[in-house]
matplotlib code that plots the C-alpha trace (Angstrom):
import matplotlib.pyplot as plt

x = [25.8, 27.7, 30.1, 26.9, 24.9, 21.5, 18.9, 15.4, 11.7, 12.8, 15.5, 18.8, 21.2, 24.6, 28.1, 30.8, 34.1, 35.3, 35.2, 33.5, 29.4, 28.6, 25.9, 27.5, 30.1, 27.6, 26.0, 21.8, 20.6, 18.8, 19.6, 16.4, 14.6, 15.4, 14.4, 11.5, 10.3, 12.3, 10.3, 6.8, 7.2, 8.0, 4.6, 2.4, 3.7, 3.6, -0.3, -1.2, 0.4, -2.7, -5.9, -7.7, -4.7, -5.2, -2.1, -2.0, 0.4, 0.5, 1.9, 1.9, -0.3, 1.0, -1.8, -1.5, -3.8, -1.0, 0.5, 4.1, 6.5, 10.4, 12.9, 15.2, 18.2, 17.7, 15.6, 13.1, 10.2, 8.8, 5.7, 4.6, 1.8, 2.7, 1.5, -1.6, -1.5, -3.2, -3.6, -4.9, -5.6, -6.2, -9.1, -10.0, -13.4, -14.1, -13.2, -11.5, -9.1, -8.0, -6.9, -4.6, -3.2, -2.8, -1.3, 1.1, 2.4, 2.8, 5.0, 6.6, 8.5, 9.6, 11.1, 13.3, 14.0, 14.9, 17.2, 18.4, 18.9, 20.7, 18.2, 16.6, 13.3, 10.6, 7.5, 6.1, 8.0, 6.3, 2.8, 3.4, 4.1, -0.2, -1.2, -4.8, -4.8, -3.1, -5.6, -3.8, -0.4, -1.7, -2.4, 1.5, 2.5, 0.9, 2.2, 5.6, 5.5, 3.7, 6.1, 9.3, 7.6, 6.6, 10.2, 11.9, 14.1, 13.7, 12.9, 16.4, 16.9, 13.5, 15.6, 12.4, 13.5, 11.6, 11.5, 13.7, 11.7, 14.2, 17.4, 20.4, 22.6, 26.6, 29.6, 31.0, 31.5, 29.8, 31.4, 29.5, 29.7, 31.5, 33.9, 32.1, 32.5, 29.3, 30.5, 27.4, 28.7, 28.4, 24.9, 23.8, 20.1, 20.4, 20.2, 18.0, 19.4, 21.5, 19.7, 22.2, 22.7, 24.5, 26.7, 30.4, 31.9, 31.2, 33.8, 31.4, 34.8, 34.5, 30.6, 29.5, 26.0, 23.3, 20.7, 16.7, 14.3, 11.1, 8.0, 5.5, 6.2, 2.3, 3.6, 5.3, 9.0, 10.1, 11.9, 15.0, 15.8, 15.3, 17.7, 20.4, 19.8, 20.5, 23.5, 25.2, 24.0, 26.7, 29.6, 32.4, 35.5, 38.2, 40.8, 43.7, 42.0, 44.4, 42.0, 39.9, 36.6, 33.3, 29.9, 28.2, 24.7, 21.6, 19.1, 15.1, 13.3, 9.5, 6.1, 4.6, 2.2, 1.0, 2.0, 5.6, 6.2, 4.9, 7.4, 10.6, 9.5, 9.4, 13.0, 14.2, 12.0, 10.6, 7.1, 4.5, 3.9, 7.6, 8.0, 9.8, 12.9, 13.1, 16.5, 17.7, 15.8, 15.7, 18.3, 18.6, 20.6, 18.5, 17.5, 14.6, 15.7, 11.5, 9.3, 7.1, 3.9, 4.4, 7.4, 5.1, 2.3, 2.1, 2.1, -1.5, -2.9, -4.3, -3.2, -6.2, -3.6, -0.7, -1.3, 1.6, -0.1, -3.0, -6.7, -5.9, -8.5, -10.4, -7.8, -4.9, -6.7, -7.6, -3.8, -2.5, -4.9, -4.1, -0.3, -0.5, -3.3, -1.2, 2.5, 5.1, 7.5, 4.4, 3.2, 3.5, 6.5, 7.6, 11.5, 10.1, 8.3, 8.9, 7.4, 4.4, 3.6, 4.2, 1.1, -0.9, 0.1, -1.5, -4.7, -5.4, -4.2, -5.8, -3.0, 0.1, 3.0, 4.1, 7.6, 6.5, 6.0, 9.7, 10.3, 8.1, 10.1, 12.8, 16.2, 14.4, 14.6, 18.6, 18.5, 16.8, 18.4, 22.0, 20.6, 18.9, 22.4, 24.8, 22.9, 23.6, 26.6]
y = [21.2, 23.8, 24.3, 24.9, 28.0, 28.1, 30.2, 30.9, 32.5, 31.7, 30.3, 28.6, 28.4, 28.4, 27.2, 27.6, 28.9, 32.1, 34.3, 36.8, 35.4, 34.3, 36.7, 39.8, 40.2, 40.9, 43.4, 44.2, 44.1, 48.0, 48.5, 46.3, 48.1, 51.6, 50.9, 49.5, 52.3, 54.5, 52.8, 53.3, 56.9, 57.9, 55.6, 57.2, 60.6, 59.6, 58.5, 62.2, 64.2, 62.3, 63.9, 60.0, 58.7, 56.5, 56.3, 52.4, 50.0, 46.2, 43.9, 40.4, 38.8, 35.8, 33.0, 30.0, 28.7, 28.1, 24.6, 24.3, 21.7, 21.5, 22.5, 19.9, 21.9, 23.8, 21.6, 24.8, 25.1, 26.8, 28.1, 25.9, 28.5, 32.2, 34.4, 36.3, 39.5, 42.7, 46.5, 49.6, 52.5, 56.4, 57.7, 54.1, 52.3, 52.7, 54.5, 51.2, 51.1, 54.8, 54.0, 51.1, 52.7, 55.8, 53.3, 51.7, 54.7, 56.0, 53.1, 53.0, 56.4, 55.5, 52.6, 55.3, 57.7, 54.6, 53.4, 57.4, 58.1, 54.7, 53.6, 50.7, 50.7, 48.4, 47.4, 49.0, 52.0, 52.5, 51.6, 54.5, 57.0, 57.3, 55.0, 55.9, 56.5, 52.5, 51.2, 48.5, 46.8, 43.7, 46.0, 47.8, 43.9, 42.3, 45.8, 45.3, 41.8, 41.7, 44.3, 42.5, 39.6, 41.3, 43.2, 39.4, 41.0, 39.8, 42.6, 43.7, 45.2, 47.2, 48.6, 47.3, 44.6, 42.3, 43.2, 40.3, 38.1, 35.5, 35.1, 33.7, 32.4, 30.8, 30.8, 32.7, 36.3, 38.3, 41.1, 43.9, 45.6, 48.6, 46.1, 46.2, 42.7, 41.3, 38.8, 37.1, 34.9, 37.9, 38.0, 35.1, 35.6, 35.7, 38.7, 39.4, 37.6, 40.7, 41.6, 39.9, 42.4, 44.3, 41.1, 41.1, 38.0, 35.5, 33.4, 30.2, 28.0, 26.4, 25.5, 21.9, 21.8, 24.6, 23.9, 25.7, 25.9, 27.1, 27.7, 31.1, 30.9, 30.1, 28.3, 30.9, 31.4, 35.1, 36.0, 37.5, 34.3, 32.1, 34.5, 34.3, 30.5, 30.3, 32.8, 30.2, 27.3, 28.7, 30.2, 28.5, 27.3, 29.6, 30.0, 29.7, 26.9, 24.5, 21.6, 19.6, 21.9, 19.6, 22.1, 21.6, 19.9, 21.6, 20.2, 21.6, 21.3, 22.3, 21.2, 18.0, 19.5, 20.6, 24.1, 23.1, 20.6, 23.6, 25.6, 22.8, 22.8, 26.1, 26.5, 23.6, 24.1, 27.9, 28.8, 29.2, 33.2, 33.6, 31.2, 33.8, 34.3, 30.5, 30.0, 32.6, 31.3, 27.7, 25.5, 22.4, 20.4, 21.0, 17.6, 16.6, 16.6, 16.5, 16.7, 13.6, 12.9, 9.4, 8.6, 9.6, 7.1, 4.3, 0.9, 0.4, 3.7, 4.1, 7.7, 9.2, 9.3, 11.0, 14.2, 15.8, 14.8, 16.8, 16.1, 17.8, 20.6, 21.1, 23.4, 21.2, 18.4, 20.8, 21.9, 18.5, 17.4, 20.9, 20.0, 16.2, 17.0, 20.1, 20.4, 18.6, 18.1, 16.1, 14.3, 10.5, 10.5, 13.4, 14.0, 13.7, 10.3, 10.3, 13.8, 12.3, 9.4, 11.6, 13.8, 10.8, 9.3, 12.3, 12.2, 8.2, 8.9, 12.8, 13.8, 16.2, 17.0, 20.4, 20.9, 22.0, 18.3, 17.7, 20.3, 17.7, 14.6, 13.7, 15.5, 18.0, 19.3, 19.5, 15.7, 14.8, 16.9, 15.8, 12.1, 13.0, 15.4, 12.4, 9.7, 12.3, 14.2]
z = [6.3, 7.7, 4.5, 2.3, 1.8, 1.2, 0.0, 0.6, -0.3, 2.5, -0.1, 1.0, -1.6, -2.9, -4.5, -7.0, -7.5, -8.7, -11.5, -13.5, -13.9, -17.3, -19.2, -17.9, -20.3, -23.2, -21.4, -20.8, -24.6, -24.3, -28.2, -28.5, -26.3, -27.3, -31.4, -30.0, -28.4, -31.4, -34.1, -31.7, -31.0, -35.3, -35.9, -33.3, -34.9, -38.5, -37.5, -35.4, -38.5, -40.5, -40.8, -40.4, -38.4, -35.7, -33.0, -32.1, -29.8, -30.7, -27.9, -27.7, -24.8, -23.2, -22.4, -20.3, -22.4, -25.4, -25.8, -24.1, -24.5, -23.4, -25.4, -26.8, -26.3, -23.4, -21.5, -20.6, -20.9, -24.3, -25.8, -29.1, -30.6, -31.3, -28.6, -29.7, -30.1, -28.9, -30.4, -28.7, -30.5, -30.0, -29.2, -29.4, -29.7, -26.4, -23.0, -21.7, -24.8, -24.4, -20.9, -22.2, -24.6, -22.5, -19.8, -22.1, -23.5, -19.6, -18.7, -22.3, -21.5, -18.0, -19.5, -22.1, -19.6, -16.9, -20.1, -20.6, -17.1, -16.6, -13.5, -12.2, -10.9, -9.9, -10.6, -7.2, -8.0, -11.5, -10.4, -7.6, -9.9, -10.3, -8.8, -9.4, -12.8, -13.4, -11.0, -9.4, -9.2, -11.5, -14.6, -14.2, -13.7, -17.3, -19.3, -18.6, -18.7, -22.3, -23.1, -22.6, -24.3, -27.4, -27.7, -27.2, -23.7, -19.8, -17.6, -16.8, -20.5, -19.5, -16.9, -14.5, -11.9, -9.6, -5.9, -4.5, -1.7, -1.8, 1.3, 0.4, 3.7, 3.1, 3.0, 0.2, -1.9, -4.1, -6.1, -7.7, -10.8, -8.8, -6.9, -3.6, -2.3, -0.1, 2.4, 2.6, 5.9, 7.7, 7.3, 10.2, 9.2, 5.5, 3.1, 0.0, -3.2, -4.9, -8.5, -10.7, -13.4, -10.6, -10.0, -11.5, -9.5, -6.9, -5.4, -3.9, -3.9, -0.3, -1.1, -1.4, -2.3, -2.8, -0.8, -2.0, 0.9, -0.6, 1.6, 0.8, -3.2, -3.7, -6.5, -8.0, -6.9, -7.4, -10.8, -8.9, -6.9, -9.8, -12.0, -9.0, -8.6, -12.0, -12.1, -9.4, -11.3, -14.3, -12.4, -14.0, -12.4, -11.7, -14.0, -11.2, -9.5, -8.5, -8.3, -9.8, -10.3, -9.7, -9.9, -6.2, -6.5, -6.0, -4.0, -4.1, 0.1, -0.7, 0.5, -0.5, -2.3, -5.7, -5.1, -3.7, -6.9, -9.1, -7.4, -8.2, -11.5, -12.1, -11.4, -12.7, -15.8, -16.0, -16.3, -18.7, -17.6, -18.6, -21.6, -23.3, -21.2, -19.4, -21.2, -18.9, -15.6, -15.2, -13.4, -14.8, -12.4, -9.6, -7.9, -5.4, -1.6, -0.2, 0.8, -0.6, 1.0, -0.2, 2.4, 5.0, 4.4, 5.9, 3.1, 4.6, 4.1, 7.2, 7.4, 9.8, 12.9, 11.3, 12.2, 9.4, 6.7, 5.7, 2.9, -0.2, -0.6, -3.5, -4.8, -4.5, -6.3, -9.1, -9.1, -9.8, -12.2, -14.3, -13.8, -14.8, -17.8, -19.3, -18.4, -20.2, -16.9, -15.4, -18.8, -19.1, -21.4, -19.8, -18.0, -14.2, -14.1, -10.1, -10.5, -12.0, -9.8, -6.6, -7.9, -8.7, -5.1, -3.4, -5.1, -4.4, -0.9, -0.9, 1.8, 1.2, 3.8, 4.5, 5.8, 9.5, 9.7, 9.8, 13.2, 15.3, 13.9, 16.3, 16.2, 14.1, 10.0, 11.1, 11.7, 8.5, 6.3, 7.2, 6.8, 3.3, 2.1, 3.8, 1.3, -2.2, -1.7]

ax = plt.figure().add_subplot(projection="3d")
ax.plot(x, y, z, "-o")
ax.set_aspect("equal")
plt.show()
């Protein structure tokens, strides 16, 4: 355990050899970004030169509600229906409409002058810039979101990144793009995930396995770790390597829950909120370390004494009926079959296992996990 790194919402993770990290070399694709907003700017002029013009933005609005399946090549998960769309126009038809359009075209120019200025900010930092006139972080959230969808980037070409949550702990290097090397060993209590457009090289030769600890994700890891979990997941071997190059495994710890097997599959798979850029999120050799519920309980069911395993709420139940009923990972013909029948465990048995559990086992989560790694690696 003590060769591999780990990373952590808390994530532990980790591995690799060294060289330059693929994805960088091509650079952040802003050309898109800045006709985009080019092409925007000549129409909303072109429409206030015209006596009856009427200045309108058109973005695509990404719904949970469209049909998603798994891409046969990439394995990620992929929107089947064309996202509907949404135009706001000036004055507009009502008061509410004005203010989107006038709150799109706010965030619209930081995005150029963030692009101009060559600067990164985040979504915090753009919903502070008034935050009373955008009302609340959620609205900032959904307008850049729908535009990055609509112009076909990720976030990073919008020059907008995600505030990291995730820690990364190991053995090993990162360089960045202005050749300051990060020795992440010397951080003992882990250190944010570094955002990895600003990533140049990361030497994770002496790493083993990668090892992802996810506990507060609410279902919904962070977009920077899943972008650096994938970065590690494609380091390629270096090019001087003397031996044999063999890509460390990476191995998923989460709750045995719904929301902890929403969380796996979201980096193994993506998610539906960001169907358009999954290609460049999920990780598709991750593999299942725990926690299942399912271990836990005993052949006879009688469960009432174990005081680790906990009823399902309502929530929970509703959770993994929506995931088995509408995601492809879960379906019945689906890629994840253990996946499936763990979810359909925990509702006949209505108890999940959260990884606390595995502190009051004896010799601790140390104990188990070298048991559960020894049996894999």
């Amino acid at each position: 355990m003590s060769e591999a790194p780990t990373l952590s919402t808390p994530p532990n993770v980790p591995c690799q050899s060294t060289n330059t990290c693929p994805g960088n070399e091509n650079g952040i694709p802003e050309d898109k970004v800045r006709n985009f907003v080019s092409q925007l700017l000549d129409s909303l002029i072109d429409e206030l030169m015209r006596v009856d013009g009427c200045p309108s933005i058109t973005l695509k609005r990404r719904s949970n509600h469209s049909h998603f399946s798994l891409n046969p090549e990439t394995g990620a998960l992929q929107r089947d229906t064309t996202e509907p769309s949404c135009t706001y126009s000036w004055p507009g038809k009502t008061a509410q409409e004005a203010w989107r359009f006038a709150v799109l075209l706010r965030i619209l120019g930081h995005i150029s002058e963030a692009i101009r200025g060559d600067f990164i900010s985040s979504k915090r930092d753009i919903y502070y810039l008034d935050p009373v006139y955008f009302g609340s972080q959620s609205v900032v959230d959904r307008c850049i979101d729908d535009i990055a969808c609509t112009i076909g980037v990720d976030r990073t070409a919008l020059h907008v990144a995600a505030a990291a949550k995730g820690v990364v702990v190991g053995t090993f290097n990162v360089t960045l793009n202005d050749d300051f090397m990060i020795d992440v060993a010397v951080h003992a209590e882990g250190m944010l995930v570094p955002r990895v457009e600003t990533v140049k090289k990361i030497d994770t030769s002496t790493i083993r396995w990668i090892l992802v600890i996810e506990k507060e994700g609410k279902g919904y890891p962070d977009i920077s770790t899943r972008a650096f979990l994938h970065l590690l997941s494609r380091v390629p071997p270096s090019a001087s390597g003397a031996l044999p190059f063999r890509q460390p495994p990476i191995f998923m710890l989460v709750d045995g829950d719904p929301d902890g097997m929403a969380i796996m599959s979201t980096y193994k798979y993506g998610s539906r909120a960001q169907a358009h850029d999954n290609t460049n999120l999920a990780v598709h050799n991750v593999q299942w370390l725990g926690l299942q519920a399912s271990e836990l309980v005993p052949s006879s069911l009688e469960i009432q004494g174990d005081d680790a395993l906990i009823p399902l709420t309502s929530r929970d139940r509703k959770k993994a009926q929506d995931m088995l009923g509408r995601s492809p990972v879960f379906a019945e013909d689906g890629p994840e079959p253990a996946w499936r029948w763990e979810l359909q465990h925990m509702l006949m048995t209505n108890v999940k296992a959260e990884i606390e559990m595995l502190y009051e086992r004896e010799g601790g989560i140390e104990t188990w996990l070298d048991h559960k790694l020894q049996t894999l690696v």
